[in-house]
Backbone as a chain_set.jsonl record, in Angstrom:
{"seq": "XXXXXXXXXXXXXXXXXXXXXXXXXXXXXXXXXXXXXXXXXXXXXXXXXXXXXXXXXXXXXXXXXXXXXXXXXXXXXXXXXXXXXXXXXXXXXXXXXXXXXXXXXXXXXXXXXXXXXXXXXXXXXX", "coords": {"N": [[5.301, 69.344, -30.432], [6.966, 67.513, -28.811], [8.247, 69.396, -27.18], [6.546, 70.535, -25.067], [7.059, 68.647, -23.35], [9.558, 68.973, -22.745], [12.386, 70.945, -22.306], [13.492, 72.045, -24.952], [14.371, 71.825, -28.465], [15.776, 69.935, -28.867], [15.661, 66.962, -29.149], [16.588, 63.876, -30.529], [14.964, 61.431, -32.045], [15.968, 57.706, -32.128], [17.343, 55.521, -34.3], [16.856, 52.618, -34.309], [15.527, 50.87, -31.275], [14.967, 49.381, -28.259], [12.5, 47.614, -26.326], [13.093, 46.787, -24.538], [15.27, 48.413, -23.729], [13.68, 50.297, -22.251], [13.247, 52.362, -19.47], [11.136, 51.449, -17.522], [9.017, 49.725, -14.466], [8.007, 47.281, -15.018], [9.799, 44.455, -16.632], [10.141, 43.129, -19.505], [10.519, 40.989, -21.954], [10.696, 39.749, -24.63], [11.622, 37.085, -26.988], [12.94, 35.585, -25.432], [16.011, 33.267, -26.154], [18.677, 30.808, -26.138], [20.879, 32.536, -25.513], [21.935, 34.548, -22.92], [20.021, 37.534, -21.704], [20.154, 40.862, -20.778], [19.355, 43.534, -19.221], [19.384, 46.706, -18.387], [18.406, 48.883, -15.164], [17.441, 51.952, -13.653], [16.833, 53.652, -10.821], [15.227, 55.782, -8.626], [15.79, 57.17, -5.326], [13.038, 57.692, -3.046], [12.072, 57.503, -0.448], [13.085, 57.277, 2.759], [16.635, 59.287, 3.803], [18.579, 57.95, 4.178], [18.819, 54.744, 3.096], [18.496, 50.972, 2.561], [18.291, 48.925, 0.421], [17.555, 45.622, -0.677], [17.541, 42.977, -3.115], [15.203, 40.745, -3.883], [14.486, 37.598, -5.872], [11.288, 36.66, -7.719], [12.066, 33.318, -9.389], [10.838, 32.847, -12.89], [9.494, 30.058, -13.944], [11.942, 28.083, -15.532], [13.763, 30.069, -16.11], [16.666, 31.591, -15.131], [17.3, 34.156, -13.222], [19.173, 36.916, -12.168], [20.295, 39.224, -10.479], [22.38, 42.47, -10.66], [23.917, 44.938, -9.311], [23.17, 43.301, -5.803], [22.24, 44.464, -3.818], [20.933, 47.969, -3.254], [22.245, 50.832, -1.853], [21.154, 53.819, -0.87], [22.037, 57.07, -0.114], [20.759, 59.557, -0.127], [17.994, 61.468, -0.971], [16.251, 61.405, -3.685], [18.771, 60.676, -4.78], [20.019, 58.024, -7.361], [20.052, 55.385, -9.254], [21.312, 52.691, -10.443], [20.701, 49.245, -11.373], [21.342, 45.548, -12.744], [19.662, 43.304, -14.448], [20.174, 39.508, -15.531], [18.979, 37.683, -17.783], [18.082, 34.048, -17.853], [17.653, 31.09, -20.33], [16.602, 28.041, -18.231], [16.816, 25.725, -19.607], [16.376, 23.565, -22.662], [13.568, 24.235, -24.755], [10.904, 22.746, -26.007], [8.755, 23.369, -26.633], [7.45, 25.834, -29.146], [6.95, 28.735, -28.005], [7.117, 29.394, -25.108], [5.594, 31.259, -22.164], [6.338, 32.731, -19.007], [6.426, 33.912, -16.027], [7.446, 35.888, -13.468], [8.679, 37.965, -10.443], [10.628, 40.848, -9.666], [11.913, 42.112, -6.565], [12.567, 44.778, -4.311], [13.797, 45.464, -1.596], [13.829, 47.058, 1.835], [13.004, 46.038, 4.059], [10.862, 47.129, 5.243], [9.466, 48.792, 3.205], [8.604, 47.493, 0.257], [9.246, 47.35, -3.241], [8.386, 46.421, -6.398], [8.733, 44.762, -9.043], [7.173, 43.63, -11.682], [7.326, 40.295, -13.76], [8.132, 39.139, -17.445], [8.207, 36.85, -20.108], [8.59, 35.26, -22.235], [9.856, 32.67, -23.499], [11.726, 30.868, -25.909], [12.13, 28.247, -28.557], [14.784, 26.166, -29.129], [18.079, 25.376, -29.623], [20.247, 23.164, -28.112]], "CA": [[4.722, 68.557, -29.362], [8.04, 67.584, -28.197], [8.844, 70.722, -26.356], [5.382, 70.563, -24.046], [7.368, 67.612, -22.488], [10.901, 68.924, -22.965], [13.036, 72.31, -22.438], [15.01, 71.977, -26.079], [13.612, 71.238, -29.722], [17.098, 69.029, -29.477], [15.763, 65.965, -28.937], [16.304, 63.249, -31.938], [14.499, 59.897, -32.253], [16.859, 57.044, -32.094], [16.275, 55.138, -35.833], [16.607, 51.232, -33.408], [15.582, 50.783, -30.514], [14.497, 47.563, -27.878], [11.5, 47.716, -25.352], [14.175, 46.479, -23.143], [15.83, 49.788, -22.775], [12.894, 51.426, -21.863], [13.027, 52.072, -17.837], [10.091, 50.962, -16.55], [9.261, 49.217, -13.816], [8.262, 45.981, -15.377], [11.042, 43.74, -17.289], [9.45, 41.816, -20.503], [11.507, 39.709, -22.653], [9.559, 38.966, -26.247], [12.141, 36.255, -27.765], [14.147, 34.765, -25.062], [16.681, 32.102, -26.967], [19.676, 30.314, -25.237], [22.033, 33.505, -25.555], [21.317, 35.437, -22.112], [19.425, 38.948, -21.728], [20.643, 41.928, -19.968], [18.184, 44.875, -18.971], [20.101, 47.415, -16.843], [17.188, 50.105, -15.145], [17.567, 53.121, -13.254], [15.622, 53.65, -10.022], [15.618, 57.029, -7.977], [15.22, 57.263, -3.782], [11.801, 58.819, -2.953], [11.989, 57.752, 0.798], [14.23, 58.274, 3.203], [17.859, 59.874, 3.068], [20.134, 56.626, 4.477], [18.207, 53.562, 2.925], [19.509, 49.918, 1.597], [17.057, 47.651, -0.573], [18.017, 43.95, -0.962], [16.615, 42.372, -4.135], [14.736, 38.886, -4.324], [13.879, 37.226, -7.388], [10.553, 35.345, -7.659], [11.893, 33.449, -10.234], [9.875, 32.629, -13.925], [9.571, 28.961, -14.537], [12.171, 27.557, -16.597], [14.053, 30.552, -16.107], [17.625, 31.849, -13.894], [17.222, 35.742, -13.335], [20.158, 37.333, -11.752], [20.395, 41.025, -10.352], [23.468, 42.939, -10.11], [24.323, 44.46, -7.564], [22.073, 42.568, -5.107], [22.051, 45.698, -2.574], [21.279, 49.797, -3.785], [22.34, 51.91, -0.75], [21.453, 55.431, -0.967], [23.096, 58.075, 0.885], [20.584, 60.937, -0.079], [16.718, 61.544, -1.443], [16.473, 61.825, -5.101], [19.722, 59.688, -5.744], [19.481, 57.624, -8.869], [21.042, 54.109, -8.834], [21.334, 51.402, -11.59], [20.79, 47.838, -11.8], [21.022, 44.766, -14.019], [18.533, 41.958, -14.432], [20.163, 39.005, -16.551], [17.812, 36.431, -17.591], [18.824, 32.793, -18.596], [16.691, 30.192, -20.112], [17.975, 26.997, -17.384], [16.67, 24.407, -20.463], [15.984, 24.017, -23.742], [12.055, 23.922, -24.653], [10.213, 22.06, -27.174], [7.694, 24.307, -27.49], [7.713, 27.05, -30.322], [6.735, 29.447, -27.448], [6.028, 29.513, -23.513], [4.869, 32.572, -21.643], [6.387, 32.394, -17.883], [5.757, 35.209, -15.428], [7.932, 36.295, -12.172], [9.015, 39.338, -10.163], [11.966, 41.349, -8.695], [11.353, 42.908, -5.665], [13.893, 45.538, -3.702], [12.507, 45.851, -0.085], [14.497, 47.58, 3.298], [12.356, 45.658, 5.115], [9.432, 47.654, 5.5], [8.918, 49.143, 1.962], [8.404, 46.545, -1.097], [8.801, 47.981, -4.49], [7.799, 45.343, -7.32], [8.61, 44.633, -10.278], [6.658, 42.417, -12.969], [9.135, 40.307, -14.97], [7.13, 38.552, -18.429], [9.193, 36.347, -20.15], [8.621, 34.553, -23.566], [11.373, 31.635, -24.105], [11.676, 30.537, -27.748], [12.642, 27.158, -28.511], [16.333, 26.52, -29.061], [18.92, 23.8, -29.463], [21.315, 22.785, -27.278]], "C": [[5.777, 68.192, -28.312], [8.758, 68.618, -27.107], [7.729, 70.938, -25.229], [5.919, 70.169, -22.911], [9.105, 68.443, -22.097], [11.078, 70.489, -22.99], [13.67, 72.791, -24.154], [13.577, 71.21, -27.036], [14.56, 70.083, -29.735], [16.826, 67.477, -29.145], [15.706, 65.012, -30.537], [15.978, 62.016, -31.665], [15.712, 59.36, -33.028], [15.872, 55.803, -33.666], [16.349, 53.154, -35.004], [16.46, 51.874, -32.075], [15.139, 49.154, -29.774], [13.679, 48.343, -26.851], [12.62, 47.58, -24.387], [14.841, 47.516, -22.47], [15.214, 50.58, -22.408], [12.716, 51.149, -20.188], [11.879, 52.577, -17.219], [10.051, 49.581, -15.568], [9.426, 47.449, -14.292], [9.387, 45.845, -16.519], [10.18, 43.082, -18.226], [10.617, 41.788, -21.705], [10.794, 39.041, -23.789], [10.333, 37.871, -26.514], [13.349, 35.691, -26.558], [14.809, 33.332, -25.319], [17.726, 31.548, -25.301], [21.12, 31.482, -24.837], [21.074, 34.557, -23.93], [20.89, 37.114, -22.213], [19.997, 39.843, -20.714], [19.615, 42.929, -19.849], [18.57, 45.742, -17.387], [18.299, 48.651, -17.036], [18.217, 50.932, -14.222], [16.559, 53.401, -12.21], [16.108, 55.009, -9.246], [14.859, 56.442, -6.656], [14.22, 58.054, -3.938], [11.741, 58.407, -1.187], [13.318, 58.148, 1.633], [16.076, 58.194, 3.193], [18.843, 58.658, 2.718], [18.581, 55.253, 3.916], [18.884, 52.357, 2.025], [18.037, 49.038, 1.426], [17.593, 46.546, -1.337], [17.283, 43.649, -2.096], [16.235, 40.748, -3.986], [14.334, 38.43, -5.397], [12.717, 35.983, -6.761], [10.938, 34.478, -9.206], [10.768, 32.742, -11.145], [10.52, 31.343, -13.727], [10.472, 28.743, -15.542], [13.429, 28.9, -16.858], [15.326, 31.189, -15.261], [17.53, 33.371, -14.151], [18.312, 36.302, -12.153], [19.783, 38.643, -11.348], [22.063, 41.38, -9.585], [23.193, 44.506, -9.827], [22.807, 44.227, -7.048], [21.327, 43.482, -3.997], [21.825, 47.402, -3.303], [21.658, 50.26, -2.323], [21.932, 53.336, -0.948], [21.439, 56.15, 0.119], [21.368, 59.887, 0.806], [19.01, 60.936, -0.976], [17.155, 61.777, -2.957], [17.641, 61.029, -5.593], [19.185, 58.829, -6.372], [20.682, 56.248, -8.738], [20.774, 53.284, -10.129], [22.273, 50.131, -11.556], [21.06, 47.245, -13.298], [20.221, 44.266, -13.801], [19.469, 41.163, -15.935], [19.466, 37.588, -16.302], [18.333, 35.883, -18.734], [18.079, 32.037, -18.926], [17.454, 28.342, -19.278], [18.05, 25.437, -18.718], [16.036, 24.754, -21.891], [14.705, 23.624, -24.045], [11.774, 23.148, -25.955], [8.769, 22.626, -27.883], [8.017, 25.201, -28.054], [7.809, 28.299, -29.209], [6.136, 29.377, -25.83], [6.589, 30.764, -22.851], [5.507, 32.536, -19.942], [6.606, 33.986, -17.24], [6.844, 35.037, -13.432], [8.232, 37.75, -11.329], [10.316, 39.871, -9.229], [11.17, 42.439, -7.874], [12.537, 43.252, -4.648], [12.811, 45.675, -2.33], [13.784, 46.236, 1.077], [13.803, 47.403, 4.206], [10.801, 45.964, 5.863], [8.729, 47.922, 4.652], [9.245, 47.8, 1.391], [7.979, 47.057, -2.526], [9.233, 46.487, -5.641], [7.97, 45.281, -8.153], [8.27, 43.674, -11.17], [7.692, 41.573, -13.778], [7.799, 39.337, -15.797], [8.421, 38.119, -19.264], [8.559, 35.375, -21.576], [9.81, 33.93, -24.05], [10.84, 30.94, -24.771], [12.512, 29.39, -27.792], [13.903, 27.253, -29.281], [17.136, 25.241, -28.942], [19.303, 23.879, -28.797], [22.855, 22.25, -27.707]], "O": [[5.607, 68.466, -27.124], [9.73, 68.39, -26.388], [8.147, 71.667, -24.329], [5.726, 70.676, -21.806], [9.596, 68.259, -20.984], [10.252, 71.244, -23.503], [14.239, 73.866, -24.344], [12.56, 70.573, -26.761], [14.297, 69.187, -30.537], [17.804, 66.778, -28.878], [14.986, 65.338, -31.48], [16.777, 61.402, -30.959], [16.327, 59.874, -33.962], [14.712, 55.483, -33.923], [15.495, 52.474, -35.573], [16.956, 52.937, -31.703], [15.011, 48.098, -30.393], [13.993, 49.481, -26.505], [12.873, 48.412, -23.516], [15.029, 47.671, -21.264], [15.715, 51.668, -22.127], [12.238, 50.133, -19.682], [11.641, 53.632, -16.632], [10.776, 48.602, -15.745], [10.349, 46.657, -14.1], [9.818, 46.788, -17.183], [9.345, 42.357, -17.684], [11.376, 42.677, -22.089], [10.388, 37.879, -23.764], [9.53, 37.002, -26.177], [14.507, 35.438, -26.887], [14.305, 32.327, -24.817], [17.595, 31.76, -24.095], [22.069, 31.251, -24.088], [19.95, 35.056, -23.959], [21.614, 37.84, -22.894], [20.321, 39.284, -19.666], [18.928, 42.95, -20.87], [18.321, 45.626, -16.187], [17.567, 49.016, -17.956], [19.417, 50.702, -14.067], [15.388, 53.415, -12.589], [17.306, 55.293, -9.254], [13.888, 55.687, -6.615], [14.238, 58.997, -4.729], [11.2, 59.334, -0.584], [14.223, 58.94, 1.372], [16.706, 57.261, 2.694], [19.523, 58.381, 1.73], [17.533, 55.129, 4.55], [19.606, 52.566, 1.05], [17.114, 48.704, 2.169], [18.009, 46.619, -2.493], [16.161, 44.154, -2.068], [17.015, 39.796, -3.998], [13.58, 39.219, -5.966], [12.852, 35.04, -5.981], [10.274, 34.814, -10.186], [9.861, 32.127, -10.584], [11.709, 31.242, -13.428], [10.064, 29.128, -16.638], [14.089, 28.723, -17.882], [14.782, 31.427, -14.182], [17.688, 33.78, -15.301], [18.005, 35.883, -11.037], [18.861, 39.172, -11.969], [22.66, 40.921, -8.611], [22.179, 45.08, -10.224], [21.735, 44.64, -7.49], [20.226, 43.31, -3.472], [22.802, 47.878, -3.88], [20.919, 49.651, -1.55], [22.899, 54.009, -1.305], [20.876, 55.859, 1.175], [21.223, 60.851, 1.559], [19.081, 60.087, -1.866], [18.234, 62.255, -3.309], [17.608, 60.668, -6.769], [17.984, 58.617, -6.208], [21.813, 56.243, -8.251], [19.719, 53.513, -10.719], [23.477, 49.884, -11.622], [21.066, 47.784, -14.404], [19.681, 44.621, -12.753], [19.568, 41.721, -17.027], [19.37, 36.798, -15.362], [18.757, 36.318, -19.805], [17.326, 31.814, -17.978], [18.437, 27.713, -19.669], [18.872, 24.522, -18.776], [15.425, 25.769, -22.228], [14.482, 22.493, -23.612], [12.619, 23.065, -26.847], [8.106, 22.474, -28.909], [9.056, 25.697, -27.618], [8.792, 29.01, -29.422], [4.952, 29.322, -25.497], [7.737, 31.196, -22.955], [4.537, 32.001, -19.405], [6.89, 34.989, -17.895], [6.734, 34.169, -12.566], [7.808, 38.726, -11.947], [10.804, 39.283, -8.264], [10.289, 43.241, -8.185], [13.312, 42.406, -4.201], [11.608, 45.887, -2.18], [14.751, 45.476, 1.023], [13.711, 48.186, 5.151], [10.031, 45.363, 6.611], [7.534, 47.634, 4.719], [10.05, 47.05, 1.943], [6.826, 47.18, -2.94], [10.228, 45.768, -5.553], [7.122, 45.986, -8.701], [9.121, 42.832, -11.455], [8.685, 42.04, -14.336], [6.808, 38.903, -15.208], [9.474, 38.755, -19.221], [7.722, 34.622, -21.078], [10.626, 34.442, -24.816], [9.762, 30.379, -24.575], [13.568, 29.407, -27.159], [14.141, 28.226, -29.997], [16.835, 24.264, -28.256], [18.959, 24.916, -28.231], [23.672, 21.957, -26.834]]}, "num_chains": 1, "name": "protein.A"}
């Protein structure tokens, strides 16, 4: 089945893995504690050649979300660039579980590409 998708039988399933390293657009976060999260992605140019896309964070409630670097530039169609996203909880909760919901969004001003962020912070000492 593997080979439908793929040139090579050589691919081997990894025996761990985390949703987190999977690059898609949205960001979700099952167990966020007081230790911060990292989730680098991978985004490719599809418009045009010279373009720069600023990031904004809407952020999640209860939440500090970071992006490094704050700027992609690309030089050329098809280039391939990679971010971070690290997400902080700013306090410690008292509930067993709350659900908070924001988004990163890269825009050059005219385009706006979106990303979902879902966020589950787990209660936690201080």
């Amino acid at each position: 089945m593997i080979q439908l998708f793929s040139e090579s039988w050589a691919f081997v399933c990894p025996k761990f893995f985390s949703t987190r390293d999977f690059n898609y657009p949205s960001i979700t976060v099952s167990n966020l504690h007081a230790t911060p999260v990292t989730v680098t992605r991978t985004v490719t140019n599809v418009g045009s050649p010279h373009a720069s896309y600023v990031a904004r964070v809407k952020q999640p409630a209860g939440v500090l979300v970071s992006v490094e670097p704050t700027k992609l530039v690309f030089n050329a169609v098809g280039e391939k660039q990679s971010f971070k996203v690290i997400l902080k909880p700013k306090t410690a909760t008292t509930n067993l579980t709350v659900f908070v919901f924001g988004a990163l969004v890269w825009s050059d001003g005219q385009h706006f590409v979106r990303s979902p962020i879902y966020i589950a912070v787990s209660s936690f000492e201080k």
